[in-house]
Each structure stands twice: as C-alpha cells, then as structure tokens.
DOVEXRO-713399 format. One record per residue: x, y, z of N, C-alpha, C in turn. Coordinates in steps of 0.1 Angstrom, whole numbers, plus 5000, padded with zeros to 4 digits. Example, Ala and Ser with C-alpha at 12.3 -4.5 7.8 and 13.67 -1.06 7.14 Angstrom:
<midrens>
513249435078512349555078513249675078
512849785071513749895071512950005079
</midrens>
This chain:
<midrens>
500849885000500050005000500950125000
500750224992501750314993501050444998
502050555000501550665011501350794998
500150915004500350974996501051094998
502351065007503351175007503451265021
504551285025504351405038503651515033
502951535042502451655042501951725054
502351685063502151775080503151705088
503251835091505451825099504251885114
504551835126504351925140505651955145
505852075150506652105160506452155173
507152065181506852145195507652255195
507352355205507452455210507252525223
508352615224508352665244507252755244
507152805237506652955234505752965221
504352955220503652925208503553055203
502753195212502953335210504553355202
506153325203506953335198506953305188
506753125186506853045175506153105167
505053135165503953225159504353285147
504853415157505553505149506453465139
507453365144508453325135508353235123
507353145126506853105116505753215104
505253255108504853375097505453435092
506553475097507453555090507953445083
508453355081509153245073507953195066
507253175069505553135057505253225049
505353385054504753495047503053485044
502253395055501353345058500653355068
499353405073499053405087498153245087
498653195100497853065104496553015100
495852935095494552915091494152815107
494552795117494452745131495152855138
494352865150494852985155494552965173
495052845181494152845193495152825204
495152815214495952835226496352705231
496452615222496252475219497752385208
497052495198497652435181497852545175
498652575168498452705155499152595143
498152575131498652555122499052625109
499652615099499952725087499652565073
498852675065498952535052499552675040
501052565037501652645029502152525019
501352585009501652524993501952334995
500652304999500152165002500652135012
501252165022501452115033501152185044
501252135058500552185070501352165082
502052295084503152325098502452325108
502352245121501552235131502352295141
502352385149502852415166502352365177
503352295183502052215194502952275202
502252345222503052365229504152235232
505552215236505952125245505352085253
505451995255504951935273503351885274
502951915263501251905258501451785260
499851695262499951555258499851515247
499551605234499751595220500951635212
502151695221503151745218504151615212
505051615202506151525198507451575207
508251535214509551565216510551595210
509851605196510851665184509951665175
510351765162509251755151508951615141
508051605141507351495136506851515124
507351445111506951435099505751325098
504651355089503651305090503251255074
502951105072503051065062501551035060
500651075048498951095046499050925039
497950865046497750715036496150715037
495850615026494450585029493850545036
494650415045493750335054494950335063
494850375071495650415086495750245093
494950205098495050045103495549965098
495649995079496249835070497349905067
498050035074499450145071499650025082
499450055092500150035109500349875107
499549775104499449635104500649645092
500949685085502149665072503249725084
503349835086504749865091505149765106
504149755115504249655124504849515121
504349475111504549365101506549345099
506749505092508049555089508949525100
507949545117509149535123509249645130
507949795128508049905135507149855148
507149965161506449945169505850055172
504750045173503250135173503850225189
503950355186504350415196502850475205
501850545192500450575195499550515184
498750445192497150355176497250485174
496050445161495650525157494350615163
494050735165493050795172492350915164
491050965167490751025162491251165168
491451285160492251405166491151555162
489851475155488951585150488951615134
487951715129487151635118487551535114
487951455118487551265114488851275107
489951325113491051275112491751165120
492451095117492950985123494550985124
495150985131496650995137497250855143
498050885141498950755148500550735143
501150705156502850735154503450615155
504450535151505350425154506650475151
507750395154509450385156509250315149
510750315139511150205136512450155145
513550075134514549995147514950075153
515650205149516850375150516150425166
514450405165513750485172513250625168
513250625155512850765143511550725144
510550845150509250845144509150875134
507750795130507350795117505250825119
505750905121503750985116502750945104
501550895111500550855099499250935101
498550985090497351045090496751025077
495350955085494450935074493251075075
492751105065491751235065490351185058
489451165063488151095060487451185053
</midrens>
C-alpha cells in the first residue's frame, strides 16, 4: 500500500505566541488554526503544526507525517516490517485519524488518514 506523501510536519514548542510569529514571517502566511492549543499554517500543500511542548499531544521533536488511505492496514504493514506502534491510531477531530510508530533507530514515523 503506498503513502500519499508528507504532508504535516508538528513542532513542539516553548513559546507558541513566539513560535507564531516566527513562523509567519518564514510562511509569509497567517495561520488558518489559531488556538491556545495548536496554530497550524497550510503552505503550498502542506501543514506546519505548533504544538505547545509538554502538551499530551506534543512530539519531543518535530514529527513528519506521512497521509495514507487506510491508517489500520498502514500500521498492520509497518508493524508487520518490524515498527512498533508508539500511539494506535485515534481520532484527533474532523475525522482525522493519527497515529505514530518507531522503527529499529527509534525515528518516528507519523500516519494520518483524512476521511
């Protein structure tokens, strides 16, 4: 089954009011998410997420996110590979579906299906 490409990178962050800023000036873009939560930017098919650090949805480093059709028969293939399911898959809102595994290195590897 193959993926249809990164396309949402998250980064944590200390400071989301800083990160903000800095990322707009580097997008030349104002956020189309904007919450005390998340700020996201969608710039030229892709989608830069800011998550605070320390959040329970926060990565410990930025996390590239790979879009597939079927999120369960992604995770059962890479599991299969030999990765281990760090988070199932979950729903994260409009009926998006998320879910992260390692492979051997311990490199996450980000999945999102969009319904």
């Amino acid at each position: 089954m193959t993926t249809l490409g990164i396309r949402t990178v998250l980064h944590p962050v200390s400071d989301l009011a800083a990160a903000k800023t800095v990322y707009t000036a580097l997008l030349g873009i104002e956020p189309q998410t904007d919450s005390p939560y998340y700020i996201g930017f969608e710039s030229e098919g892709q989608h830069i997420g800011l998550v605070p650090a320390g959040s329970p949805q926060s990565p410990a480093a930025p996390v590239s996110y790979w879009h597939v059709g079927d999120i369960e028969a992604k995770v059962a293939e890479l599991t299969a590979a030999g990765a281990t399911v760090q988070q199932p898959a979950r729903e994260v809102g409009s009926g998006r579906l998320v879910a992260t595994l390692t492979d051997g290195d311990g490199n996450v590897l980000g999945l999102i299906q969009d319904r």
